[in-house]
FIDOTI-332634 format. One record per residue (C-alpha): residue number from 1; residue in three letters; x, y, z negated. Coordinates in Angstrom, 2 decimals. Each point is the difference from the previous one (the first is absolute). Layout:
! FIDOTI-332634
sedren:NUM&padren:ala&X:X&Y:Y&Z:Z
...
! end
This chain:
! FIDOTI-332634
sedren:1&padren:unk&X:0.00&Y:0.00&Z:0.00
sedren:2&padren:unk&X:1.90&Y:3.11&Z:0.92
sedren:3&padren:unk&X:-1.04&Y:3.83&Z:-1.79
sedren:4&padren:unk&X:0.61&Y:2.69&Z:1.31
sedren:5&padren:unk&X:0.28&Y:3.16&Z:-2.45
sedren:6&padren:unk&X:0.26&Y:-1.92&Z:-3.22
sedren:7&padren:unk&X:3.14&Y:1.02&Z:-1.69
sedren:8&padren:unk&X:2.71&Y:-3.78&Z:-0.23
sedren:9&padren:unk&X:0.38&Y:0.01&Z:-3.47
sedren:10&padren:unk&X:-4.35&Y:0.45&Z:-0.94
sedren:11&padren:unk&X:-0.81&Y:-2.85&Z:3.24
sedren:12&padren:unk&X:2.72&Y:-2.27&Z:-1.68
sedren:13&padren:unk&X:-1.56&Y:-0.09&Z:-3.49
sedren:14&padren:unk&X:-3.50&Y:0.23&Z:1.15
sedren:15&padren:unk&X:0.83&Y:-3.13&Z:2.25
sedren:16&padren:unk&X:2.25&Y:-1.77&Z:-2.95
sedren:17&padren:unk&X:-3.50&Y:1.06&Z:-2.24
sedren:18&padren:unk&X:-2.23&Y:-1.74&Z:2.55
sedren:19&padren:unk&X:2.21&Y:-3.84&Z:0.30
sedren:20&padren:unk&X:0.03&Y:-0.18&Z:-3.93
sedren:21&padren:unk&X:-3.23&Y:0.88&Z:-0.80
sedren:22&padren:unk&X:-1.66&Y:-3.32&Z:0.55
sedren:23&padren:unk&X:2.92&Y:-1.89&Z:-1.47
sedren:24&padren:unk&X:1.55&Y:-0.43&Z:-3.57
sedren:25&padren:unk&X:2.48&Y:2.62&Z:0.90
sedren:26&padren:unk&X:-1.78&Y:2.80&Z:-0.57
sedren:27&padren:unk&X:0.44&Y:0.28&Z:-3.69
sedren:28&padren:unk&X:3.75&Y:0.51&Z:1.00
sedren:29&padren:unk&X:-0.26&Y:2.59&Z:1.98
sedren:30&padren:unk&X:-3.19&Y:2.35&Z:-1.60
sedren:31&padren:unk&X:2.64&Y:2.29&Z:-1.95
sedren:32&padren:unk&X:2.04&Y:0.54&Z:3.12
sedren:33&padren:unk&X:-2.90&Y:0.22&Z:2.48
sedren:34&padren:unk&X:-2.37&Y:2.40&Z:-2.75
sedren:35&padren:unk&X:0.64&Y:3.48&Z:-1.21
sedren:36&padren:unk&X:0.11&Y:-1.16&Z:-3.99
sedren:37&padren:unk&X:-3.34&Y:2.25&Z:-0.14
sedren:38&padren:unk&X:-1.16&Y:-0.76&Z:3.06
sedren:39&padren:unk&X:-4.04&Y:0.56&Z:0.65
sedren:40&padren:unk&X:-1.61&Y:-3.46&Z:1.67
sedren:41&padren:unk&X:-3.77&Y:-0.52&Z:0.76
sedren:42&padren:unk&X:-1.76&Y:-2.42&Z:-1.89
sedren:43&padren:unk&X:-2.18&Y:-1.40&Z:2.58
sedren:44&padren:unk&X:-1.57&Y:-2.50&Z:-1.85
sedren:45&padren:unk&X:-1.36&Y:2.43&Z:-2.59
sedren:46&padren:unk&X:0.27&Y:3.44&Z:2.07
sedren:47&padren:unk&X:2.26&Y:1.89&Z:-2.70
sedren:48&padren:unk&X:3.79&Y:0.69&Z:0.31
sedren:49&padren:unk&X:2.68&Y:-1.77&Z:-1.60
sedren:50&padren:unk&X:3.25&Y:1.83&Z:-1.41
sedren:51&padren:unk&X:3.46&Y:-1.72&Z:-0.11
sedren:52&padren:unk&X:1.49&Y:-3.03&Z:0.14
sedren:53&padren:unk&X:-1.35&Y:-2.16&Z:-2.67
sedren:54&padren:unk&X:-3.85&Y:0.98&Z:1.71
sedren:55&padren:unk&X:1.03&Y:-0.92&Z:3.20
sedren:56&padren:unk&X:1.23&Y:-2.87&Z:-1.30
sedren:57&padren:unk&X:-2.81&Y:-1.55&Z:-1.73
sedren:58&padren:unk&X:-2.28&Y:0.85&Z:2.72
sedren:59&padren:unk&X:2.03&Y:-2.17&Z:2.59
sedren:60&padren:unk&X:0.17&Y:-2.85&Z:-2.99
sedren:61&padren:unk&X:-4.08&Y:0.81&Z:-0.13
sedren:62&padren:unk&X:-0.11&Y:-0.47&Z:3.67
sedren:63&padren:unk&X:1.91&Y:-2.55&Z:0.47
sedren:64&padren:unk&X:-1.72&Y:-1.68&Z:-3.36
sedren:65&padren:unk&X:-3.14&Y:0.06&Z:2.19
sedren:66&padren:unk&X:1.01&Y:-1.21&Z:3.88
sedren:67&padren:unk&X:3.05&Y:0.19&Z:1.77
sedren:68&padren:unk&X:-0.20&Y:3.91&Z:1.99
sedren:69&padren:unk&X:1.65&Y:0.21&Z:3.12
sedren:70&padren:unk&X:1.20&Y:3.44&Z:1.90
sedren:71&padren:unk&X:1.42&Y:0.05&Z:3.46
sedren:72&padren:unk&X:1.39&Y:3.29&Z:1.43
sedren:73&padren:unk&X:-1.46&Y:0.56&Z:2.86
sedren:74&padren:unk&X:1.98&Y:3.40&Z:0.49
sedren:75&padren:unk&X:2.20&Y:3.10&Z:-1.33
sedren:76&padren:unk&X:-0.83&Y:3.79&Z:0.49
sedren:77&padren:unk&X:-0.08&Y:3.28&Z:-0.91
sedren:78&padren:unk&X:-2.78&Y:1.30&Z:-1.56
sedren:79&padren:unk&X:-2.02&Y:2.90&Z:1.84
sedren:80&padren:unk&X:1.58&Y:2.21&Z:-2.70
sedren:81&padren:unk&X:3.72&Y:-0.93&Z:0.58
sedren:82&padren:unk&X:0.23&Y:-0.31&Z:-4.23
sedren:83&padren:unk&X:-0.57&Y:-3.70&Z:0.30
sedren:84&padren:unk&X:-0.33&Y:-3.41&Z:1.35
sedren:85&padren:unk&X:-2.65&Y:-1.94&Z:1.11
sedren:86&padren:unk&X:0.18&Y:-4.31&Z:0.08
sedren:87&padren:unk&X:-2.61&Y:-1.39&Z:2.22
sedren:88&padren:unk&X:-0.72&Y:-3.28&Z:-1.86
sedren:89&padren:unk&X:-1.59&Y:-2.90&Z:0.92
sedren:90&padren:unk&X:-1.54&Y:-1.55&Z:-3.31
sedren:91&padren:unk&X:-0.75&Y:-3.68&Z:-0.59
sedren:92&padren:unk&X:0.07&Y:-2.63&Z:-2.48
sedren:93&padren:unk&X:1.63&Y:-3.67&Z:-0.70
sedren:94&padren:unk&X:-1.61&Y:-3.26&Z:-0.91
sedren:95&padren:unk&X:0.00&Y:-3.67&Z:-0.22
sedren:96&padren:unk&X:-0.89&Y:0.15&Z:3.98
sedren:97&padren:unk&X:2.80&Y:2.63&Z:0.91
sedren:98&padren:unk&X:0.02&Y:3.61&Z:0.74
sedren:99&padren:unk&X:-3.20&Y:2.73&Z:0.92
sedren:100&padren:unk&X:0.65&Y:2.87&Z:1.73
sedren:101&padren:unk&X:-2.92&Y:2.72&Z:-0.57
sedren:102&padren:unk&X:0.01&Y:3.59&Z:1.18
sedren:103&padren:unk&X:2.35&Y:2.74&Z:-0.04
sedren:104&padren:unk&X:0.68&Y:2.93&Z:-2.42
sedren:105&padren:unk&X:2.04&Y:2.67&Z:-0.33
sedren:106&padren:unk&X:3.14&Y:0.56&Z:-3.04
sedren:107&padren:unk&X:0.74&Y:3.60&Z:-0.21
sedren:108&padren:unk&X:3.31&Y:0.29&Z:-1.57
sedren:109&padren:unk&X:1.73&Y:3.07&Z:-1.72
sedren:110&padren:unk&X:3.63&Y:-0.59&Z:-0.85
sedren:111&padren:unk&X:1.52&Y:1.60&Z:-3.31
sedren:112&padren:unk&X:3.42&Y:2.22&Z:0.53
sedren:113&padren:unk&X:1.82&Y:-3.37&Z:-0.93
sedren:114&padren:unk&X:-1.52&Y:-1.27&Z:2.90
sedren:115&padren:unk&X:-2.19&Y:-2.72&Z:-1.70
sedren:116&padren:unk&X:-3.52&Y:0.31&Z:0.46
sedren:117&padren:unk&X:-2.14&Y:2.25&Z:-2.29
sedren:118&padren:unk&X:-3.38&Y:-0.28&Z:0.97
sedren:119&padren:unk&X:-1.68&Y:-2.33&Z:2.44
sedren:120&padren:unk&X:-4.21&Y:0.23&Z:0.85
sedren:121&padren:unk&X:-1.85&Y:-2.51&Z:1.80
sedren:122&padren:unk&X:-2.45&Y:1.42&Z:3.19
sedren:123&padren:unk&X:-1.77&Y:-1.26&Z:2.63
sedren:124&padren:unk&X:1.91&Y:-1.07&Z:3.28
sedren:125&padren:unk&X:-0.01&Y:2.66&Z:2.69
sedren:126&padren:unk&X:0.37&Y:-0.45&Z:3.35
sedren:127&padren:unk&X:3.50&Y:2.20&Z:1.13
sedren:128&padren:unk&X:0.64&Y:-0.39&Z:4.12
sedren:129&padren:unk&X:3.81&Y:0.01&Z:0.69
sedren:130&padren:unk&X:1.01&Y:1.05&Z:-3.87
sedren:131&padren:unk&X:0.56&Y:-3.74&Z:-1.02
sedren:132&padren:unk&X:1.77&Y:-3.17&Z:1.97
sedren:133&padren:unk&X:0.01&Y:-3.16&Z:-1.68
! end
């Protein structure tokens, strides 16, 4: 999937973000990959979640319930140029393999460290030409 826009060092940690995710890796790499107050959507309740130990137990509370799956779908810049947006295909895995579902959108702002601060969840937009995958 080639970007175009995204800044190397953001596209390489949002891509290293996306391969854990779904694997037992990604305890390893939350303090490296998150802003240590970083600002994450709670989806499952609709209320926000601040630093690592939240994020944490709501992927162990996810992952307690089903086994989530996220595929990126596509990297770029957000209309406002301040951050980045993930086009995500979303599924789940079972006993009969993996579901793929519809896509969403992971809007991304990165801290001056260059971790991410705050990410928000939105509905997938269609964006001609602005994303290759």
């Amino acid at each position: 999937m080639a970007t175009q826009g995204v800044p190397a060092e953001q596209e390489s940690l949002l891509r290293r973000m996306y391969e854990v995710f779904s694997t037992d890796e990604r305890d390893t790499h939350l303090s490296g990959c998150l802003a240590p107050d970083v600002d994450w959507p709670n989806v499952l309740d609709g209320t926000r979640l601040h630093g690592h130990d939240e994020v944490r137990a709501y992927w162990d509370r996810q992952f307690a319930t089903g086994h989530p799956l996220v595929r990126l779908e596509g990297l770029r810049p957000d209309t406002d140029g301040a951050a980045v947006v993930a086009t995500v295909r979303q599924g789940h895995r079972d006993d009969s393999g993996d579901h793929w579902a519809g896509l969403v959108e992971h809007v991304y702002r990165f801290a001056e460290d260059g971790r991410v601060a705050r990410m928000d969840v939105r509905a997938a937009a269609r964006h001609q030409g602005r994303e290759t995958s």
